[in-house]
C-alpha positions in Angstrom: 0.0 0.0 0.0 0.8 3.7 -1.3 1.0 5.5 2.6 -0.5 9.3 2.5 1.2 11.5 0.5 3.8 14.2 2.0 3.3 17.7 2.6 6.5 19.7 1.8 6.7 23.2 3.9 9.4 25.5 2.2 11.4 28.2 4.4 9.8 31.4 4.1 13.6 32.9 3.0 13.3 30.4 -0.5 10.4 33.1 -1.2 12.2 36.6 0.1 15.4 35.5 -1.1 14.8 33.0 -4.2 11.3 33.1 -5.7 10.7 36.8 -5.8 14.3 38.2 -7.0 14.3 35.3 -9.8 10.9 36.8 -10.3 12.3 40.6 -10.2 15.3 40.1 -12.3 13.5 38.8 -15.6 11.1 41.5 -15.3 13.9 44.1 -15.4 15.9 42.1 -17.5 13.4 42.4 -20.0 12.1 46.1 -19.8 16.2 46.8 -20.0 16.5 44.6 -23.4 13.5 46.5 -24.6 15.4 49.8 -24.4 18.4 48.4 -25.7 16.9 47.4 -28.5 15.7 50.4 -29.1 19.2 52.0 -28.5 20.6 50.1 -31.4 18.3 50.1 -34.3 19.3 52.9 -36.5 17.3 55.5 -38.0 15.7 54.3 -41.1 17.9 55.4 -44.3 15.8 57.8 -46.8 15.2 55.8 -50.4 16.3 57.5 -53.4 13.7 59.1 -55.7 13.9 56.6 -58.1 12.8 53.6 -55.9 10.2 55.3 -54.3 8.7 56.6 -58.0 8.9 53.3 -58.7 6.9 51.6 -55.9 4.1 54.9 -55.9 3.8 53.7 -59.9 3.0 50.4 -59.1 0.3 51.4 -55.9 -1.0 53.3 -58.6 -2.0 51.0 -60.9 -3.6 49.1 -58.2 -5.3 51.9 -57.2 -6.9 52.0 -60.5 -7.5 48.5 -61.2 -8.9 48.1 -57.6 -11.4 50.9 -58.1 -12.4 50.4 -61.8 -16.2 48.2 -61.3 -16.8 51.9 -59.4 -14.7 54.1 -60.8 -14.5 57.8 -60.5 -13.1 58.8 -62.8 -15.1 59.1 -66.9 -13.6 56.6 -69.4 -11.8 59.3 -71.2 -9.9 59.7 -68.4 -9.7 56.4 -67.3 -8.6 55.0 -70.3 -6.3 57.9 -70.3 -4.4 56.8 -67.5 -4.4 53.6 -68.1 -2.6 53.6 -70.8 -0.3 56.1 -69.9 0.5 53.8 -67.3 0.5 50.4 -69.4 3.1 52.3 -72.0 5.2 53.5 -69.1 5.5 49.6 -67.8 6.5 48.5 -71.5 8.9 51.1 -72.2 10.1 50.6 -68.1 10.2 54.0 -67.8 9.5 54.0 -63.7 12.3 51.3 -63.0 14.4 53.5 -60.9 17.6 52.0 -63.1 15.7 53.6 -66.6 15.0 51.1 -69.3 16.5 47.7 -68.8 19.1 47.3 -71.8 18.7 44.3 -74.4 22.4 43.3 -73.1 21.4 43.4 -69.6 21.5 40.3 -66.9 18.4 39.0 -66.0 19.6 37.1 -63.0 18.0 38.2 -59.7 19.8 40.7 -57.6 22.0 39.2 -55.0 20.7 40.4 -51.7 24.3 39.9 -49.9 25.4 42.3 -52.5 23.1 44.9 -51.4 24.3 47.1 -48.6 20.6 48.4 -46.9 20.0 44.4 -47.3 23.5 43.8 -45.1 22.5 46.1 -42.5 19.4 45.1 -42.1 21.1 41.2 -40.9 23.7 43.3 -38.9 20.8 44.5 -37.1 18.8 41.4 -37.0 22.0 39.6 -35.2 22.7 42.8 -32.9 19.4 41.9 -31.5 19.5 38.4 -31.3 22.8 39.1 -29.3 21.0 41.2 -27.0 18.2 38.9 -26.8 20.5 35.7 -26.2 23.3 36.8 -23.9 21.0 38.1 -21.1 19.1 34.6 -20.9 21.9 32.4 -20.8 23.2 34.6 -17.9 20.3 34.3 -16.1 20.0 31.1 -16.4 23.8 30.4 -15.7 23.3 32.2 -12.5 20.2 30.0 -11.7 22.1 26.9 -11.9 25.0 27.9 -10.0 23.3 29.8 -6.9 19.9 27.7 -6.9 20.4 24.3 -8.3 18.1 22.0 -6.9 15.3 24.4 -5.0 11.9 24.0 -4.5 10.3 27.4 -5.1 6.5 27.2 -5.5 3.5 25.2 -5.3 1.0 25.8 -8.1 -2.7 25.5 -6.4 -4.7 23.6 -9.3 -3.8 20.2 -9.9 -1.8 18.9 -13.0 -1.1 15.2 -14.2 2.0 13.7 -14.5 2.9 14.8 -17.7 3.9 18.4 -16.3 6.1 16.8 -14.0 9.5 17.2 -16.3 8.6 20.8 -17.6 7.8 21.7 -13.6 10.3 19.9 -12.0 13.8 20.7 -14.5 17.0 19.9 -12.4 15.2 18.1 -9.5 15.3 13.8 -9.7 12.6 12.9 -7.2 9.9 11.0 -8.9 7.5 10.7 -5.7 7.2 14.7 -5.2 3.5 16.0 -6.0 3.5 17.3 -10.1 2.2 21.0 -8.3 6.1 21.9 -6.7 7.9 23.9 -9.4 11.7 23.7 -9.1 13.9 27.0 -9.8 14.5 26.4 -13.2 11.5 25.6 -14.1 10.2 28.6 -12.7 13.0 30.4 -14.6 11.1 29.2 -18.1 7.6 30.0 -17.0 8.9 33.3 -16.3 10.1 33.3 -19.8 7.4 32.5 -21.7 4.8 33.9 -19.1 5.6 37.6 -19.2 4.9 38.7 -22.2 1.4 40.1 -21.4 3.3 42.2 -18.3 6.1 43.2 -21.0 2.9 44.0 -23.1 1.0 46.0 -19.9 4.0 48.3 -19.2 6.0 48.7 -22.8 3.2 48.3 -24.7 2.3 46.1 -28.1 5.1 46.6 -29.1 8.3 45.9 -27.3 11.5 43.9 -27.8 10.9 42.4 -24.5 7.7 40.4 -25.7 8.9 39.4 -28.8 12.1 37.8 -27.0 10.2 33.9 -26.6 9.5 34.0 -30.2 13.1 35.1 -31.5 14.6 32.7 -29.2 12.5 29.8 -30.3 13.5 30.7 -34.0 17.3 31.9 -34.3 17.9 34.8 -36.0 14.1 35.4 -36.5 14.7 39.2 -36.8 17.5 39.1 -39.6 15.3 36.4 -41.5 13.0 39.2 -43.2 16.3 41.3 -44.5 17.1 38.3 -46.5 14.4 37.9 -48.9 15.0 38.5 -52.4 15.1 41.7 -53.8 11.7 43.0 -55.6 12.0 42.7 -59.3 9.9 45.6 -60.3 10.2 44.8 -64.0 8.3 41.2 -63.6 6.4 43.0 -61.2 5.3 46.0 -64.1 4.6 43.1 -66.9 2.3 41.8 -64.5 0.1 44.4 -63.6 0.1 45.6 -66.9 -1.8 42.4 -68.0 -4.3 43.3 -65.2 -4.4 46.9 -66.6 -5.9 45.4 -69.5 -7.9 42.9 -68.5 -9.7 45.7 -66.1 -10.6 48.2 -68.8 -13.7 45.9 -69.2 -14.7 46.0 -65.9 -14.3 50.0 -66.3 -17.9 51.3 -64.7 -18.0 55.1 -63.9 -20.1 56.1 -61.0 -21.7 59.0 -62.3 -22.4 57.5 -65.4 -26.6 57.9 -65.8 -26.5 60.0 -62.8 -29.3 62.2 -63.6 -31.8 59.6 -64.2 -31.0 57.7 -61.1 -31.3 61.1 -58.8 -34.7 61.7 -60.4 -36.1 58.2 -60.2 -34.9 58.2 -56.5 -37.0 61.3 -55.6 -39.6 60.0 -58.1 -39.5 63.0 -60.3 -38.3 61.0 -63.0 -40.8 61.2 -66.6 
């Protein structure tokens, strides 16, 4: 027979002088990192007039394809721009390198190449640094000064399967699943402040976003390597749509009389 299971009564000092400035230091670890962050991400570098010409030209053409079943502009005008635009994409007269040249590579840029692209992943691995190094200090300090302690008891019950995510660094395969060891409480810390990061820092924060680039290494230099936008496959494209929306083409005054005098029932 089992005998009655074993109430555990921890020294009020584990909590003063264990629990709460494990509990302290990750909160200030993190509102520091947040700051830090900020500290090192540069001030965004102004785009020459060329690249932005070129990306406003192709938000236009959306613009007017999105808005051409209820269009208001007249189809003189319409049809205007449109082509205007459509003969602009042929000739690649937005590309903010001018016409591509019949010799010309058609190889995609290479993004290592590009120096905005390289400072982008210099500042993606400054801030996994500064994410990185201050957890595995933290955690290095756990280890060494409270291996082995007994910190909390968590008041719902649990089963068994919590018992090696609760109970990291403690061999004792009789003790109740609810006793959370220090480094365990260490992780759940970790992964459990973000709404408190979120409460004092706001939305967004380095400090909440630290779980998710630690999970994923490198996370924040992964966007900067994408390739490069080729506008010129990007300009053949929507000039297809260009011309495939002139049909849809409906002007919202069109008939406009007739519908204002049949709504007030004046119309003959």
């Amino acid at each position: 027979m089992s005998g009655p299971a074993v109430s555990l009564y921890l020294d009020p000092q584990i909590r003063d002088w264990v629990l709460f400035p494990i509990t302290l230091v990750m909160i200030l670890v993190g509102i520091l990192r947040h700051y830090v962050v900020l500290l090192l991400q540069a001030a965004p570098k102004k785009q020459p007039r060329g690249a932005i010409r070129e990306q406003r030209a192709l938000v236009r053409a959306q613009i007017l394809r999105a808005t051409a079943p209820n269009s208001p502009l007249p189809p003189s005008y319409y049809n205007a721009v449109s082509q205007h635009l459509t003969d602009a994409f042929t000739n690649g007269s937005y590309l903010k390198d001018g016409p591509p040249k019949s010799d010309a590579s058609t190889a995609p840029p290479n993004p290592l190449t590009d120096p905005n692209a390289m400072d982008g992943m210099m500042a993606g691995m400054k801030t996994q640094m500064v994410m990185m190094v201050p957890q595995m200090v933290i955690m290095g300090w756990i280890n060494f000064f409270f291996q082995g302690f007994v910190l909390i008891k968590l008041p719902f019950p649990l089963t068994l399967g919590f018992k090696s995510m609760l109970q990291r660094g403690i061999e004792t395969p009789d003790m109740d699943v609810r006793w959370v060891s220090s480094l365990s409480w260490y992780f759940l810390n970790f992964f459990g402040l973000n709404g408190l990061y979120r409460l004092i820092l706001g939305s967004d924060n380095g400090a909440a976003d630290a779980s998710r680039d630690m999970s994923t290494p490198f996370a924040a230099a992964a966007p900067q390597m994408g390739q490069a936008q080729d506008y010129s496959k990007l300009f053949k494209a929507e000039q297809d749509n260009l011309e495939f929306s002139k049909g849809l083409h409906v002007w919202v005054a069109d008939d406009v009389e007739t519908r204002i005098l049949k709504k007030y029932g004046r119309a003959t």
